[in-house]
C-alpha positions as CSV (number, residue, x, y, z in Angstrom):
1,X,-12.4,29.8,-3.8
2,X,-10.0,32.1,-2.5
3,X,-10.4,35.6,-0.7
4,X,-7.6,37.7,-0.9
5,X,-8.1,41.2,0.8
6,X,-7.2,43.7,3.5
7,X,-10.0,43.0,5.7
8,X,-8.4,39.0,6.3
9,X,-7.0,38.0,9.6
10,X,-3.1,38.1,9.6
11,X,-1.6,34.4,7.0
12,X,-0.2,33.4,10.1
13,X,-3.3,32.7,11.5
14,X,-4.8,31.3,8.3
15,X,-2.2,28.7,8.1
16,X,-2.8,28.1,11.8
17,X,-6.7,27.8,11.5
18,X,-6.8,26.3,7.7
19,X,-4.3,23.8,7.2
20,X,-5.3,21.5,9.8
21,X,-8.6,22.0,8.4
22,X,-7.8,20.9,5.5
23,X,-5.8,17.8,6.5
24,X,-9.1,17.2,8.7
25,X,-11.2,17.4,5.8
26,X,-8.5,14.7,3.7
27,X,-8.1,12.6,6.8
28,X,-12.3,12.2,7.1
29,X,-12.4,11.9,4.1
30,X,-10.0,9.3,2.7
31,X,-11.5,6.9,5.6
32,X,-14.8,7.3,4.2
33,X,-13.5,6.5,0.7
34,X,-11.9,3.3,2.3
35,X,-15.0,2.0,3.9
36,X,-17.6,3.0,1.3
37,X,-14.9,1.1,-1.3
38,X,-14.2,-1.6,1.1
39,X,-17.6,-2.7,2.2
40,X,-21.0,-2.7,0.9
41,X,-23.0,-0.5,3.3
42,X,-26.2,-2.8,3.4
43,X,-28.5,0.0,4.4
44,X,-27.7,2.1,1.0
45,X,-28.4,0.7,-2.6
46,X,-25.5,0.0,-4.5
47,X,-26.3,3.5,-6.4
48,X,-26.8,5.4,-3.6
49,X,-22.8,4.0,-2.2
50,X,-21.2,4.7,-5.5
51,X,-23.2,8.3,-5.3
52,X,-22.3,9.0,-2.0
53,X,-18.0,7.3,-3.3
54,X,-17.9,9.7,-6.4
55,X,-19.3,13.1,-3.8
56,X,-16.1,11.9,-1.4
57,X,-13.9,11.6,-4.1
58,X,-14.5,14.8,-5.5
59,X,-14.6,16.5,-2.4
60,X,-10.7,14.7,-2.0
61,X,-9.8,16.3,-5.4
62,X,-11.3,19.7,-4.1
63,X,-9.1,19.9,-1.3
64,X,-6.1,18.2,-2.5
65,X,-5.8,21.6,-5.3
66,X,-7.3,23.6,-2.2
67,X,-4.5,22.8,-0.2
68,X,-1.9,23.0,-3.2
69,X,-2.9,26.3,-3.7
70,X,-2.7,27.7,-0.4
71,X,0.9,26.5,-0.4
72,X,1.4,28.0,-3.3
73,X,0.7,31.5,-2.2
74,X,2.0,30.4,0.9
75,X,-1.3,31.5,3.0
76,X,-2.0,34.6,1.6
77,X,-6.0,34.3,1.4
78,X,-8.6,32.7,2.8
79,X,-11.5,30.5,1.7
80,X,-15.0,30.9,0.9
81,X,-16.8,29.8,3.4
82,X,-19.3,28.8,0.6
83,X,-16.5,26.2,-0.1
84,X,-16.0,24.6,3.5
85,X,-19.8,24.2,3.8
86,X,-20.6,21.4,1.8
87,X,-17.2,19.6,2.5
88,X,-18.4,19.7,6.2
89,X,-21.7,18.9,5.1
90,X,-20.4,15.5,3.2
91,X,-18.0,14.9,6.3
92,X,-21.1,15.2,8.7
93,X,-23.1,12.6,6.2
94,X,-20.2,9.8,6.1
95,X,-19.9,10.5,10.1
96,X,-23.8,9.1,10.3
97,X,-23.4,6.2,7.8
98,X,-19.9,5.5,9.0
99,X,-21.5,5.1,12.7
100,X,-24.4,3.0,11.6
101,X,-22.5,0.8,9.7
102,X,-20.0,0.0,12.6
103,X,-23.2,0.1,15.1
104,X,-24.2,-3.0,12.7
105,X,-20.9,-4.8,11.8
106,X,-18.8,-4.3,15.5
107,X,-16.3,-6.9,14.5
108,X,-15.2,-4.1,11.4
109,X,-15.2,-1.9,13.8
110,X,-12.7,-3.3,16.5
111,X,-10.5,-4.6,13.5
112,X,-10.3,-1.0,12.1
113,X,-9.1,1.1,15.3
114,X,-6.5,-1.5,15.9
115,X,-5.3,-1.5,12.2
116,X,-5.3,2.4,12.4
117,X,-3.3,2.8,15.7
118,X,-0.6,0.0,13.6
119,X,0.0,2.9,11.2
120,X,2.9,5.8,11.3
């Protein structure tokens, strides 16, 4: 997961350039967990949401300990880029079915940007 070396740019940068990433990834992906367990996405079968619920919440778990360990050795090392693939991947897919399902339900739509600019 991790890529410690000599030929890695300096940690300061990789705490610059990955940690946001990371909170990103969390922040894209926690609201796709709270819509695809919020609504039913009529234009996916009920296997196909909880599929697409259980790939987020792993993905979650994945960077939740990606993020831990970073911390942990304080930026030392980078990460795969075999790693941030898929997670971008999966972020790209809930982007499209987040889209088409506020393209179809507007009112969920309107309701959600105002709930989210109520929060700290």
């Amino acid at each position: 997961m991790f890529t410690p070396g000599s030929n890695l740019p300096e940690p300061d940068f990789l705490k610059t350039l990955l940690q946001p990433l990371l909170e990103d990834f969390q922040y894209w992906f926690g609201r796709s967990r709270k819509l695809l367990e919020n609504h039913q996405i009529d234009f996916l079968s009920r296997e196909q949401q909880a599929a697409l619920l259980a790939r987020v919440q792993q993905a979650q778990q994945e960077v939740n300990t990606t993020q831990l360990l970073f911390k942990a050795i304080d930026g030392q090392a980078g990460i795969e880029t075999s790693v941030l693939v898929p997670w971008h991947q999966l972020v790209t897919e809930c982007w499209q079915v987040g889209m088409k399902f506020r393209m179809e339900h507007p009112e969920l739509a309107a309701s959600e940007s105002a709930s989210e600019t109520e929060e700290p």
